[in-house]
TIKEPA-736308 format. One record per residue: x, y, z of N, C-alpha, C in turn; residue in three letters. Coordinates in steps of 0.001 Angstrom, whole numbers, padded with zeros to 6 digits, always signed. Layout:
XYZXYZXYZALA ...
This chain:
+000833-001191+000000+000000+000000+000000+000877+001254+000000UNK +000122+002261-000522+001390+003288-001010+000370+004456-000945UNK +001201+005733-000113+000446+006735-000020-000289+007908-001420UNK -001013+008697-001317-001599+009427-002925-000702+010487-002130UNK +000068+011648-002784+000121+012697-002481+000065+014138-002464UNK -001451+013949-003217-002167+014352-003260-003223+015045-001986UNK -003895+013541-002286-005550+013532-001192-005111+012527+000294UNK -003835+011638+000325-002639+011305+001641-003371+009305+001705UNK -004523+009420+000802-004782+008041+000622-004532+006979+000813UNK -004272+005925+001344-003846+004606+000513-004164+004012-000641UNK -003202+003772-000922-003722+002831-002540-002897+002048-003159UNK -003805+000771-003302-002717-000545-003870-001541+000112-004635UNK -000328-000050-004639+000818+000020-005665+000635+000277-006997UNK -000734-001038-007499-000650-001383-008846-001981-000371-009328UNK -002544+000367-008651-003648+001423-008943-003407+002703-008591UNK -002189+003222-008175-001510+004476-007597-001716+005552-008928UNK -001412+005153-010041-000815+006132-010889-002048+006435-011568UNK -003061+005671-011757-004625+005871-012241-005046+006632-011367UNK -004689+006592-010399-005471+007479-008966-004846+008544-008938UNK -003540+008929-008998-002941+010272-009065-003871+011006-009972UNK -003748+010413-011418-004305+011381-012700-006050+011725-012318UNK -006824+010408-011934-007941+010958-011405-008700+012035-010459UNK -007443+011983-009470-007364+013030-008281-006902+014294-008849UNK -005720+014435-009632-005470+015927-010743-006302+016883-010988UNK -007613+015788-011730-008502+016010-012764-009606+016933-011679UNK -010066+016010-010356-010640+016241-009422-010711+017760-009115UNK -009393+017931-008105-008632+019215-007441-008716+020151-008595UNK -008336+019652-009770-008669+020999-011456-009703+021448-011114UNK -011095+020843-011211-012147+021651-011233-012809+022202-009594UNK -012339+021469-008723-012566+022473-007516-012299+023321-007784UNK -010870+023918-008235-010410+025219-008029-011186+025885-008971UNK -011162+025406-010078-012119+026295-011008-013873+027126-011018UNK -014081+025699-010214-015702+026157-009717-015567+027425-008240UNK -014244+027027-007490-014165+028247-006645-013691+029786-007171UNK -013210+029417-008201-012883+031013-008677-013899+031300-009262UNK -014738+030725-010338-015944+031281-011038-016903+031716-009970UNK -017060+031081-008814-017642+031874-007689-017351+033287-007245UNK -015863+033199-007261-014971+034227-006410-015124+035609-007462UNK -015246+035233-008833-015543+036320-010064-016995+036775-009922UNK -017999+035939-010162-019426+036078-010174-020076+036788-008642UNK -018666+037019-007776-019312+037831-006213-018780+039032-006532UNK -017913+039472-007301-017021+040502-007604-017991+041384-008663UNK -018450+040487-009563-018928+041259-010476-020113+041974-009546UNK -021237+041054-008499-022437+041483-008715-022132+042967-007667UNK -021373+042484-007199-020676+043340-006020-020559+044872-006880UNK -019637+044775-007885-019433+046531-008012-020514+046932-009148UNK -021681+045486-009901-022572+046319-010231-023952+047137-009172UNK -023791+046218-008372-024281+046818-006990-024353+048469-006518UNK -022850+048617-006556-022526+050138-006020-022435+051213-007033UNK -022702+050101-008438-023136+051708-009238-024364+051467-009905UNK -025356+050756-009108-026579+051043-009397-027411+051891-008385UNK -026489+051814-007185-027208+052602-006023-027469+054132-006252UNK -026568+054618-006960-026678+056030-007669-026172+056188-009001UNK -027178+056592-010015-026930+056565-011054-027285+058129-011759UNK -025883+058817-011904-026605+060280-012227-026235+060301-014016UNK -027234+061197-014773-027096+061955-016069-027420+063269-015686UNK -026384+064046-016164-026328+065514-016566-026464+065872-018266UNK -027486+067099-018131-027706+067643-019825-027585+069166-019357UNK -026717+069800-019692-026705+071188-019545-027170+071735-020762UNK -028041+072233-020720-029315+073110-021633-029294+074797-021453UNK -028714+075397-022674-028590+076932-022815-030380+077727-022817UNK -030878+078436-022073-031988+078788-022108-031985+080168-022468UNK -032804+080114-023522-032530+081716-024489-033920+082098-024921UNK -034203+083113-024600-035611+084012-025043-035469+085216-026391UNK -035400+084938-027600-035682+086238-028227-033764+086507-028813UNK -033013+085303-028586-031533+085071-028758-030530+085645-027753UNK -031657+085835-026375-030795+086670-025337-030745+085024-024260UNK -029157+084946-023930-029141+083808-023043-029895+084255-021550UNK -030543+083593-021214-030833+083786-019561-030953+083076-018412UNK -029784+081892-018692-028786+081249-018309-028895+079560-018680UNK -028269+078821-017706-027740+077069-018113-028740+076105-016914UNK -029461+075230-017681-030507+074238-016856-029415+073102-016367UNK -029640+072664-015834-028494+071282-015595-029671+070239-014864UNK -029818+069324-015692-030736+068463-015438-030172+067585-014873UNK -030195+066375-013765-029541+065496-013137-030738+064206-012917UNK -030924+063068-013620-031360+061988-013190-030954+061141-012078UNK -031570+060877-010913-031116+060134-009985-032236+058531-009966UNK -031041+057716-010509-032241+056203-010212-031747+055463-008705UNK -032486+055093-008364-031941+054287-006749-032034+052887-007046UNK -031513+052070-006106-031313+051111-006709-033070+050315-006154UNK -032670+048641-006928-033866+048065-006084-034494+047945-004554UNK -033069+048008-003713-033551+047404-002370-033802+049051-001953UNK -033575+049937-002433-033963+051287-001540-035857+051580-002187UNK -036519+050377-003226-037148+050691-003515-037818+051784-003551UNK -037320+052905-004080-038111+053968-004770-038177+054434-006363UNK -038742+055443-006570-038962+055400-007742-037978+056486-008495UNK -037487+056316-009956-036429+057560-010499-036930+058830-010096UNK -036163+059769-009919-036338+061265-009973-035637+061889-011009UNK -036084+063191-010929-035630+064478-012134-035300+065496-011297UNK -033929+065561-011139-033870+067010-010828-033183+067947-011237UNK -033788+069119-011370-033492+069966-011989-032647+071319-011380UNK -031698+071635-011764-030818+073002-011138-030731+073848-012421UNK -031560+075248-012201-030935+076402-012878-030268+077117-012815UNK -029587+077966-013435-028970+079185-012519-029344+080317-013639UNK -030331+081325-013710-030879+081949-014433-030772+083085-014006UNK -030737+084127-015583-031014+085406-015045-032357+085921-013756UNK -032575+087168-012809-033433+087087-011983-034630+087629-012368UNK -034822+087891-013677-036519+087772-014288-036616+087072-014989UNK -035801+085915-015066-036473+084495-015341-036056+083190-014691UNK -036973+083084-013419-036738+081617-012454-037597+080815-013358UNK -036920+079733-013006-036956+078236-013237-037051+077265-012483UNK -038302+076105-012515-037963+075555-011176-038489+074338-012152UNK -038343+073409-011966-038979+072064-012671-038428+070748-012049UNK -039612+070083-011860-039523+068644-010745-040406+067854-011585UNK -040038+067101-012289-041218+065726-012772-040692+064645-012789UNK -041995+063764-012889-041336+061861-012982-041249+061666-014322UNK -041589+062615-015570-041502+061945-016756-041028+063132-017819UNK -040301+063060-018508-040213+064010-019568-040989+063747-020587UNK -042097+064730-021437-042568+064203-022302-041817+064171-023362UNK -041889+063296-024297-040730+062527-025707-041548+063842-026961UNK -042516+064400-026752-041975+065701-027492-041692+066825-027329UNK -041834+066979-026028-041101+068374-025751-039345+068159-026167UNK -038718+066463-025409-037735+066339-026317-037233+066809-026752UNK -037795+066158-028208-037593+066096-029113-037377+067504-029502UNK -038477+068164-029691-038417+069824-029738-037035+070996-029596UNK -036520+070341-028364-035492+070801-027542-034261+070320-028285UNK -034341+069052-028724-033452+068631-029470-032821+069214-030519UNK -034188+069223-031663-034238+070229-032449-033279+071518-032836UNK -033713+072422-031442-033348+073644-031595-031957+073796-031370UNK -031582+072663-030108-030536+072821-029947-029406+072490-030976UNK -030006+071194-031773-028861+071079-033044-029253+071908-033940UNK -030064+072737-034374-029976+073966-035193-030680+073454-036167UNK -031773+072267-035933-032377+072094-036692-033828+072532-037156UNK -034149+072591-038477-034888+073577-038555-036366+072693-039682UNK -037488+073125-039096-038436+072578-039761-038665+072774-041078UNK -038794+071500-042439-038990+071886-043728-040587+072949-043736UNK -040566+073824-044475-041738+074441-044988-042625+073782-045361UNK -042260+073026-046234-043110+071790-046634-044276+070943-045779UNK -043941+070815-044629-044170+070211-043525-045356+070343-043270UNK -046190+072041-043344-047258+072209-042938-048269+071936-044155UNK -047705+072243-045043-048457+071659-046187-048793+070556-046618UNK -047531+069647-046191-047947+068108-046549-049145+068003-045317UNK -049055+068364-044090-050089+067862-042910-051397+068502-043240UNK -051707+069648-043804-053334+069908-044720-053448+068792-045912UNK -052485+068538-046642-053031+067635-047657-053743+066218-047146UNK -052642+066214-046226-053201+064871-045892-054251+064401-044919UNK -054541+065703-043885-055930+065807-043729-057002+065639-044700UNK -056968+066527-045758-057771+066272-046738-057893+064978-047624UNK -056684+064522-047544-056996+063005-048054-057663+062126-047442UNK -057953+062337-046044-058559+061538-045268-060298+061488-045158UNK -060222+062539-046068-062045+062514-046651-062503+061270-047565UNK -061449+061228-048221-061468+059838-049555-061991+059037-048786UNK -063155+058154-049508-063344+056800-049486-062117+055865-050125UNK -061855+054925-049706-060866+054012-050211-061781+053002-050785UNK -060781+052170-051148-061690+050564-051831-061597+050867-053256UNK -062494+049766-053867-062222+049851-055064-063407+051273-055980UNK -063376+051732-057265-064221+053040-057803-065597+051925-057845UNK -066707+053032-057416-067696+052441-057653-068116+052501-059340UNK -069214+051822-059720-069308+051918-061114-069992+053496-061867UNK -070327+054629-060929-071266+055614-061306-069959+056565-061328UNK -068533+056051-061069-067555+056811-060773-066261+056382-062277UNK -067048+055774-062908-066393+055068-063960-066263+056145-064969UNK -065286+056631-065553-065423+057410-066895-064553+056607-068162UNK -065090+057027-069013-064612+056830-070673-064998+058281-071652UNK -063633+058503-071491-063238+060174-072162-062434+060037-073237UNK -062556+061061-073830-062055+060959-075407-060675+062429-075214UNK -059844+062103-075530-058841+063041-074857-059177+064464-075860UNK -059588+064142-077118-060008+065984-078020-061313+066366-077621UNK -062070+065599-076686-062886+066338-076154-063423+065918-074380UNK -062253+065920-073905-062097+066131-072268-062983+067080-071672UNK -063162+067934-071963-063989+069041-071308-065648+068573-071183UNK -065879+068417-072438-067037+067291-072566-067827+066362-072125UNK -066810+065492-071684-066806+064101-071152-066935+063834-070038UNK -066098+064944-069442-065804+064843-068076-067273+066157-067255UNK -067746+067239-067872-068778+067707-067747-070022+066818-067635UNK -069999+065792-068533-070804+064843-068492-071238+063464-067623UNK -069897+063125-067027-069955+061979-065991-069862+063242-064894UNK -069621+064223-064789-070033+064826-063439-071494+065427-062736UNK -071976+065478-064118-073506+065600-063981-073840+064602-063316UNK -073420+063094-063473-074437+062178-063057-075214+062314-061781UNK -076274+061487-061892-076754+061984-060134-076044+061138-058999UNK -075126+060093-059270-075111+059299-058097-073336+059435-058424UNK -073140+060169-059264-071757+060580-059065-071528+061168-057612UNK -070313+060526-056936-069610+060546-055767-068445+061192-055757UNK -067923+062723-056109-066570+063221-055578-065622+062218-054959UNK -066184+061576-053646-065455+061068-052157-064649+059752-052513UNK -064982+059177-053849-064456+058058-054217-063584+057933-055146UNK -062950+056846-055577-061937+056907-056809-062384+056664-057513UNK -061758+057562-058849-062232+057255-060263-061417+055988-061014UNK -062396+055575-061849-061594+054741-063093-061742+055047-064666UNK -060616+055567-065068-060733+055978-066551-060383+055578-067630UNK -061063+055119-068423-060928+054588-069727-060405+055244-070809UNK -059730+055829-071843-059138+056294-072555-059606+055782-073936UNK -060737+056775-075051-061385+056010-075792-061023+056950-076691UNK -061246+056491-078192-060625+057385-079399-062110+057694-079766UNK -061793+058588-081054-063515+059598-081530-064617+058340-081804UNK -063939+057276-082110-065064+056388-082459-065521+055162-080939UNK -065162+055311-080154-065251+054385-078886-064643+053850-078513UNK -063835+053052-079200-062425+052222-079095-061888+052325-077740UNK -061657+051565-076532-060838+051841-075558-059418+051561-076288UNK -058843+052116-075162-056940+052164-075497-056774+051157-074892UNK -057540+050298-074146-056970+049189-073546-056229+049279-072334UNK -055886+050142-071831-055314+050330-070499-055435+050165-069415UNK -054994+049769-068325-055809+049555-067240-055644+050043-065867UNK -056859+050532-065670-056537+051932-064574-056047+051759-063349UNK -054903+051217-062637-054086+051193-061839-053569+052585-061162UNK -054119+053516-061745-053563+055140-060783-053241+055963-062295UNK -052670+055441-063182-051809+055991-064071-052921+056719-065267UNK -053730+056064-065755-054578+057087-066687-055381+057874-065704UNK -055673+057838-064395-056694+058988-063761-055772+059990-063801UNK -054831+059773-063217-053880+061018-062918-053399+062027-064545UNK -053352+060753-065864-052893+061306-066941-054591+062613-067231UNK -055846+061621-066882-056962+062435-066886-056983+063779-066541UNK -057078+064013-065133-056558+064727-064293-056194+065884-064676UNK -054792+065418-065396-053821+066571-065868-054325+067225-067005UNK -054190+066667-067889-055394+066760-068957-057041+068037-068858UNK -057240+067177-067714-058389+068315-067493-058382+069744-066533UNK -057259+069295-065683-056827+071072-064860-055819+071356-066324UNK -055637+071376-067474-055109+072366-068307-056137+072694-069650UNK -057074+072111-069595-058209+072051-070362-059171+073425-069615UNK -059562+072947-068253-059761+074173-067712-058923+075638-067591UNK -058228+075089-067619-056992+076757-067387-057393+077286-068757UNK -057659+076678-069731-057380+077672-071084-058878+077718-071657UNK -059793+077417-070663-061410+077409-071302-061676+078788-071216UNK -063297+079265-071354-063901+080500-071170-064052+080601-070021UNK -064146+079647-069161-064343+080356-067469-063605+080672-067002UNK -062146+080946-067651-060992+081674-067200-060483+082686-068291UNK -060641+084022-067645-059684+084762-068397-058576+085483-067779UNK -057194+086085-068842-056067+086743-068258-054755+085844-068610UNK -053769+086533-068387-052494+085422-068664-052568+083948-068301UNK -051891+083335-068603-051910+081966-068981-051525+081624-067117UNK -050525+082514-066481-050250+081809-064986-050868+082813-064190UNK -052100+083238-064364-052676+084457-064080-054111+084733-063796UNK -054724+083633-063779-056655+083599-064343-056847+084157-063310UNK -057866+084924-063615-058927+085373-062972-060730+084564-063347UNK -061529+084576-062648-062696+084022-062960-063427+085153-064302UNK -063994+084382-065293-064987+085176-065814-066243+084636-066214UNK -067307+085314-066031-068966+085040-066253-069128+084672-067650UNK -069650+083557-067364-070365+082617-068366-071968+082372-068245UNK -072808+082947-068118-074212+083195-068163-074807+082213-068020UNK -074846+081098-069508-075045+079581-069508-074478+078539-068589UNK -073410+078855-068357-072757+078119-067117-073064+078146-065577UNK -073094+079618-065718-073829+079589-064472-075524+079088-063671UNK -075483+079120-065194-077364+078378-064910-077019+077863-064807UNK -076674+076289-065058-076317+074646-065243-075384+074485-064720UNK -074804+075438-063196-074075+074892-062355-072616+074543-062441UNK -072343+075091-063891-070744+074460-064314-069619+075037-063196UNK -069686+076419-062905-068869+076607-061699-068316+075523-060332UNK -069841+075238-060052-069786+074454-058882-068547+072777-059371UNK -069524+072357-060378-068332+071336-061256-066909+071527-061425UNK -066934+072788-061758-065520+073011-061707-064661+072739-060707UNK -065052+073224-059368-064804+073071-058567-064371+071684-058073UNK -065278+071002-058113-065364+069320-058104-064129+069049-058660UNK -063907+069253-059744-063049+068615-060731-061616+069491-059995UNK -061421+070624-059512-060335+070961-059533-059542+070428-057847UNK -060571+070061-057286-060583+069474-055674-060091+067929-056062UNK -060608+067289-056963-060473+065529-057217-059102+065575-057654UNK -058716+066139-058653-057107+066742-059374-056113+066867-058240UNK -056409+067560-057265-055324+068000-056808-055576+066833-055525UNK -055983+065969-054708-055871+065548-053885-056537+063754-054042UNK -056400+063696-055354-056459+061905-056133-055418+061676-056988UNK -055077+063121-057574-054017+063421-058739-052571+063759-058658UNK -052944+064383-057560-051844+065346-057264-051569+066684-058214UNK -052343+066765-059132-052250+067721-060111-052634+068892-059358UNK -051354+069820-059522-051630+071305-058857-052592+072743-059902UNK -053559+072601-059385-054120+074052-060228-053434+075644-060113UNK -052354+075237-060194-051730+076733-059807-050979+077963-061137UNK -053000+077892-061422-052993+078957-062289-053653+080272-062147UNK -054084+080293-060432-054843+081092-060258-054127+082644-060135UNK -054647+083608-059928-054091+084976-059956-054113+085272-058639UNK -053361+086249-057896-053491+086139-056428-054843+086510-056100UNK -055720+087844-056703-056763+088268-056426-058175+086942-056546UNK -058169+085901-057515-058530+085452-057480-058784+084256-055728UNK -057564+083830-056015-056974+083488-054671-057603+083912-053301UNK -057646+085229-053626-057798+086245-052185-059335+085819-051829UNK -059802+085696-053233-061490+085811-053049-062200+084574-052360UNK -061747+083451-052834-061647+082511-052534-061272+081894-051165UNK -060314+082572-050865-060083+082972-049338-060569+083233-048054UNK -061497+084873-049247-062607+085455-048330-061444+086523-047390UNK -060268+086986-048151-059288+087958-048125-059884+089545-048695UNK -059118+090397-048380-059539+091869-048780-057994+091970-050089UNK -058935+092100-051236-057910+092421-052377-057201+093887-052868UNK -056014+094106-053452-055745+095201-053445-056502+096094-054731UNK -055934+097257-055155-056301+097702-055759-056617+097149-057447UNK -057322+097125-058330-056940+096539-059734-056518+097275-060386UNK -056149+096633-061717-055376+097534-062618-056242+096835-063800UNK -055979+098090-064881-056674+097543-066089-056283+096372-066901UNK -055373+096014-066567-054405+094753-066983-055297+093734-067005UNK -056013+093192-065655-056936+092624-065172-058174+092556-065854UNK -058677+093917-066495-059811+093237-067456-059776+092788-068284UNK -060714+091519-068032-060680+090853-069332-061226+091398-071063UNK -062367+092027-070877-063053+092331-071732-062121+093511-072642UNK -061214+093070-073901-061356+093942-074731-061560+095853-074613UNK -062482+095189-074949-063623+096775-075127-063593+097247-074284UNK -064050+096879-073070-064317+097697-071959-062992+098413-071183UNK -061897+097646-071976-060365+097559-071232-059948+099120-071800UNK -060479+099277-073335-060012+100674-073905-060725+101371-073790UNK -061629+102013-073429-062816+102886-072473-062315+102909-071672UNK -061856+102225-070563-061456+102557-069514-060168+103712-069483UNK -059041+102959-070407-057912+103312-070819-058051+105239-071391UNK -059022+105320-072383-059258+106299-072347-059858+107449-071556UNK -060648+107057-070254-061076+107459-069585-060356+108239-068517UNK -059024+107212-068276-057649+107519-067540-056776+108580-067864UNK -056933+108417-069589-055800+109299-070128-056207+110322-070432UNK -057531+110837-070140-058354+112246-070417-057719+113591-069997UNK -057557+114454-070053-056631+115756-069212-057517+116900-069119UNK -058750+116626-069623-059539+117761-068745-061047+117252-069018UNK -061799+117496-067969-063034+117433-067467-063866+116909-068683UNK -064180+117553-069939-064903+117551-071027-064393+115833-071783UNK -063400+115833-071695-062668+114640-072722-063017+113342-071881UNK -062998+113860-070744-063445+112598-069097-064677+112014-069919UNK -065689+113065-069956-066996+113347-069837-067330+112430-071105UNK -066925+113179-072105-066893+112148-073211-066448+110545-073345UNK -065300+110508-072932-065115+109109-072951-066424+108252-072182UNK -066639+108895-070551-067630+107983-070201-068477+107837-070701UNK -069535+108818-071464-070339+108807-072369-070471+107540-073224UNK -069095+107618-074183-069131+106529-075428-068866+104953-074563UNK -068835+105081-073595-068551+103633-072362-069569+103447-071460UNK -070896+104017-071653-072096+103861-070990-072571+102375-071328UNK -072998+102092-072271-073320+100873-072637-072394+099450-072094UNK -071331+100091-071818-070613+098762-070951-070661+099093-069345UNK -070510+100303-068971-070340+100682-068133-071616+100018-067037UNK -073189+100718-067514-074187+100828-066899-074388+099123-066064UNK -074467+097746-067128-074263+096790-066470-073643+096104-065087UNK -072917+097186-065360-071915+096832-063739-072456+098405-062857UNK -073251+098330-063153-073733+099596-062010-072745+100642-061863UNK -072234+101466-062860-071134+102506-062558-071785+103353-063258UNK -072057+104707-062358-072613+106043-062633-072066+106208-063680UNK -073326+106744-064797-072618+107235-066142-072380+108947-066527UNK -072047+109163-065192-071323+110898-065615-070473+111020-064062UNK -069675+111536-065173-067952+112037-064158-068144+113425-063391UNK -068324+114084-062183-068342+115153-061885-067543+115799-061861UNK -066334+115583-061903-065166+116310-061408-063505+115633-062001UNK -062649+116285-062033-061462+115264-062365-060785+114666-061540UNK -061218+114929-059918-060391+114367-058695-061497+112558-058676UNK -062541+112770-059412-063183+111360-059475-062552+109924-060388UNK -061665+110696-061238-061454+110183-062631-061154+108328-061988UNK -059919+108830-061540-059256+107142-061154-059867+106806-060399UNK -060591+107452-059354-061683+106626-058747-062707+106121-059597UNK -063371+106507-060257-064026+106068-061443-063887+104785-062029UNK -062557+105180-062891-061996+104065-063106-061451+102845-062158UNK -061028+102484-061140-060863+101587-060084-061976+100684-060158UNK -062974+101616-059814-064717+101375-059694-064900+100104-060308UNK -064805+100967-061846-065299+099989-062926-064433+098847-063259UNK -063232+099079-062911-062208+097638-063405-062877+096841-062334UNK -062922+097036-060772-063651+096140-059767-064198+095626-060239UNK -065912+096418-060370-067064+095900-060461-066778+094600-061998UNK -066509+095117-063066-066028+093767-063960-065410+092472-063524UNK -064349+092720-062775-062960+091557-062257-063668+091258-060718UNK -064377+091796-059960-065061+091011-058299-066205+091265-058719UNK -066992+092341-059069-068387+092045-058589-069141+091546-059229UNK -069354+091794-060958-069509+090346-061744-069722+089199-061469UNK -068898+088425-061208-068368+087415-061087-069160+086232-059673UNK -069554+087350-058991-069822+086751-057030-070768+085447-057503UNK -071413+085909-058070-072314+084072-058312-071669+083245-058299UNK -070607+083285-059484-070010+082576-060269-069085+081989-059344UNK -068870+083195-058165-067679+082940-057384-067951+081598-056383UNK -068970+081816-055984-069895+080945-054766-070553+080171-055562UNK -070170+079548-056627-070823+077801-056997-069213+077401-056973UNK -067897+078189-057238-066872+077594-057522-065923+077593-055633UNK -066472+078027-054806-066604+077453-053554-067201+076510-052873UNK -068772+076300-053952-069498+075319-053159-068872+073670-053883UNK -068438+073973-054980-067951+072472-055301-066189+072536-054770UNK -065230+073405-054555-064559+072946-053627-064444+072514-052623UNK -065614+073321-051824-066042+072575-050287-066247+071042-050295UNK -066734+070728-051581-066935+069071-051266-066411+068260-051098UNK -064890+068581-050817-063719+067889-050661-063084+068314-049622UNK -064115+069737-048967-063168+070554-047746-062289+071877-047991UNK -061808+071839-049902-060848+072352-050028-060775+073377-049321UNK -062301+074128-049464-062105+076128-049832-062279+076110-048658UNK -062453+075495-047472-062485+075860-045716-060659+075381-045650UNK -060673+074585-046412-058667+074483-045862-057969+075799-046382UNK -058818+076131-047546-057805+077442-048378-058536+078851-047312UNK -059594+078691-046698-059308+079643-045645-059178+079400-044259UNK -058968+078640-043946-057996+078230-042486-056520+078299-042728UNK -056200+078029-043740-054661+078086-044548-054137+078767-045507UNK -054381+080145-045605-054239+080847-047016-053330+080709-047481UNK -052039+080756-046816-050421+081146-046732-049704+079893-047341UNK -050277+078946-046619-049765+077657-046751-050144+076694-048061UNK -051504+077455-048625-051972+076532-049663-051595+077516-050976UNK -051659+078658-050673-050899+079436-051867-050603+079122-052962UNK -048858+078312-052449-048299+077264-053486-048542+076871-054328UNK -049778+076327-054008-050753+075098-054700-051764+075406-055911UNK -052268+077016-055719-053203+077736-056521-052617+078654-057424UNK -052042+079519-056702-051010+080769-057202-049597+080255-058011UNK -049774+080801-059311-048188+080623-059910-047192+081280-059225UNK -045952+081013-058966-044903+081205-058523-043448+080582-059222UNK -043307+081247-060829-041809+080937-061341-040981+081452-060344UNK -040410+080516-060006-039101+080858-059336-037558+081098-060776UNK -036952+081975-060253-035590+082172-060513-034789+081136-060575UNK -034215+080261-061719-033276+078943-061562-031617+079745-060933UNK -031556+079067-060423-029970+080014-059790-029220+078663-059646UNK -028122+078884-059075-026951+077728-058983-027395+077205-057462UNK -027537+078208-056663-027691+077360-055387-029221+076574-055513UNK -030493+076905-055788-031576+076249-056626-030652+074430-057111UNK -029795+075050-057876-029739+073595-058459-028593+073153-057296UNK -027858+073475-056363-027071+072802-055660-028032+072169-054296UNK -029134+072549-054379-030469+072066-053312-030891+071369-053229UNK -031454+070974-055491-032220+069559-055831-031099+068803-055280UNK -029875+068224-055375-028980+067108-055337-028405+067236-053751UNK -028043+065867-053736-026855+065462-052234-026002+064865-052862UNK -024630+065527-052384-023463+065145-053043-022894+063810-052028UNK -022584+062548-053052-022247+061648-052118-020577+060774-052354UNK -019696+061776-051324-018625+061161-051902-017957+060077-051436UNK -017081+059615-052386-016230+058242-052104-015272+058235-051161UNK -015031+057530-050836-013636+057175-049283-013244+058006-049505UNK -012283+058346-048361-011097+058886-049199-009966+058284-048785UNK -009011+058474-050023-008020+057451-050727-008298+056435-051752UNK -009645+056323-052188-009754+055668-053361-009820+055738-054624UNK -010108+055087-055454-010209+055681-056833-011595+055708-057371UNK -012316+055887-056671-014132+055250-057378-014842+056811-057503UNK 
């Protein structure tokens, strides 16, 4: 018998050396299972003492009007589990002394945040922004699903105006829904296409430029003003119009922005500025006026209004000049009464079919913002313009790509 010396054992001679290596193997993993202990008390240990206090600082510049009036220093304190309580916020200012600060809450709201965030990185809201959030209010009038069948058109593209006058008459025609349009030649023929978004919208376009260049608009081409159509106005075409120019711009995306600002204004339910003879439409009445302006004494006034009675009287404008301090008032008068007062019927059927989509209450809750959308506005192409459309995206550097 022969001692282990190791574990101090006995053990036969002829089983000693099997027993050494077994006992090795043994004593190996004691020690090992005691240190993975001796680590796993260590760790929980110093996450322990820095969970007991856990601070964040945000020092926040507080500025009114770009005048600093001083630094917030916000400090989160979490406690740990066994002190069971709940996180705090606290807050230290040190502010100018007409403006204290005191703020204690359990929660920050995630948009004030955000907000704060914002300003502080110098970031700045797209313009765009408020406009996309009216559109898309207004999209939220749409019925979705598939077009019902009373919403179905088949239009002949040389006579769009037509066609589309005609499926809007229907009686059970629905604004609120989507259209489906067929694309048919003079003899009936469909084009075969199939309306997936792409011929309404080609429709669409088609018909806000069909309208821009009809008789119910006169004046430059990025410039209309409304003008009276007699027949139209019996049979409601205004109001249609309307319809059609509300479905365009918020099924289509097609922008009607051919209107003139005054037009605009009216529509609005804005106070317009003065007119100019530019603005009338009528020819005739445009050079009467013209002459009326350019008169240089009392008698020549007198005369012109005279030979301009017959246009004049319709629009209710006194047909004799008293004096020459009246003249351009006179004239003002009468360009008005042609270019606004004319027109007011005409004006209020082409509100009542925008309303049916909401538009003309968004275009006056939003004048500023929908502008854009009605009113031409060529912009100036400039270099920074074109350095705006693009993001320049460059390669490593050190490479060759």
């Amino acid at each position: 018998m022969e001692k282990c010396i190791i574990c101090q054992s006995s053990i036969p001679l002829c089983e000693l050396a099997n027993h050494i290596d077994e006992c090795k193997q043994e004593t190996s993993r004691n020690n090992e299972e005691d240190m993975d202990e001796d680590i796993a008390m260590a760790i929980q240990q110093s996450l322990h003492q820095e969970m007991t206090t856990v601070q964040q600082q945000s020092i926040i510049d507080i500025q009114q009007d770009g005048t600093s009036l001083g630094v917030m220093t916000l400090v989160i304190n979490e406690q740990s589990e066994d002190q069971e309580q709940n996180p705090t916020i606290e807050v230290e200012a040190v502010v100018a002394p007409e403006a204290v600060l005191s703020v204690q809450s359990h929660i920050w709201e995630l948009e004030d945040t955000v907000e704060e965030g914002m300003e502080n990185e110098g970031i700045v809201r797209s313009p765009d922004s408020g406009l996309r959030t009216v559109l898309e209010d207004l999209q939220k009038g749409l019925q979705s699903g598939s077009a019902p069948i009373h919403n179905s058109l088949h239009v002949c593209r040389e006579f769009i105006m037509e066609g589309s006058f005609r499926a809007f008459r229907r009686t059970r025609f629905n604004p609120l829904h989507q259209l489906t349009v067929t694309f048919v030649d003079v003899e009936g023929e469909s084009e075969g296409a199939v309306d997936d978004g792409g011929p309404s919208r080609e429709f669409l376009r088609l018909l806000v430029a069909a309208l821009r260049d009809s008789r119910y608009f006169e004046g430059p081409e990025d410039r209309k003003n409304l003008s009276l159509v007699s027949r139209g106005l019996q049979f409601g075409d205004y109001k249609i119009i309307g319809q059609m120019l509300s479905l365009a711009l918020l099924q289509g995306g097609v922008q009607p922005s051919f209107f003139s600002t005054r037009l605009y204004s009216l529509l609005c339910g804005q106070q317009t500025g003065p007119v100019s003879l530019e603005e009338v439409g009528d020819w005739e009445l445009r050079q009467h006026l013209e002459k009326i302006k350019a008169a240089e004494n009392l008698e020549e006034a007198q005369q012109a209004v005279q030979e301009a009675s017959p246009l004049l009287c319709p629009l209710g404008c006194a047909g004799f000049l008293p004096d020459m301090e009246s003249q351009h008032t006179f004239v003002e008068q009468a360009a008005r009464a042609h270019v606004e007062g004319r027109i007011k019927p005409a004006l209020d059927q082409l509100v009542e079919g925008l309303d049916c989509l909401k538009v003309a209450e968004a275009m006056r809750n939003h004048p500023e913002t929908l502008s854009p959308i009605f009113v031409s506005g060529h912009n100036q192409l400039t270099v920074q313009n074109m350095i705006n459309l693009f993001d320049t995206d460059f390669s490593p550097p050190g490479s060759n790509a």
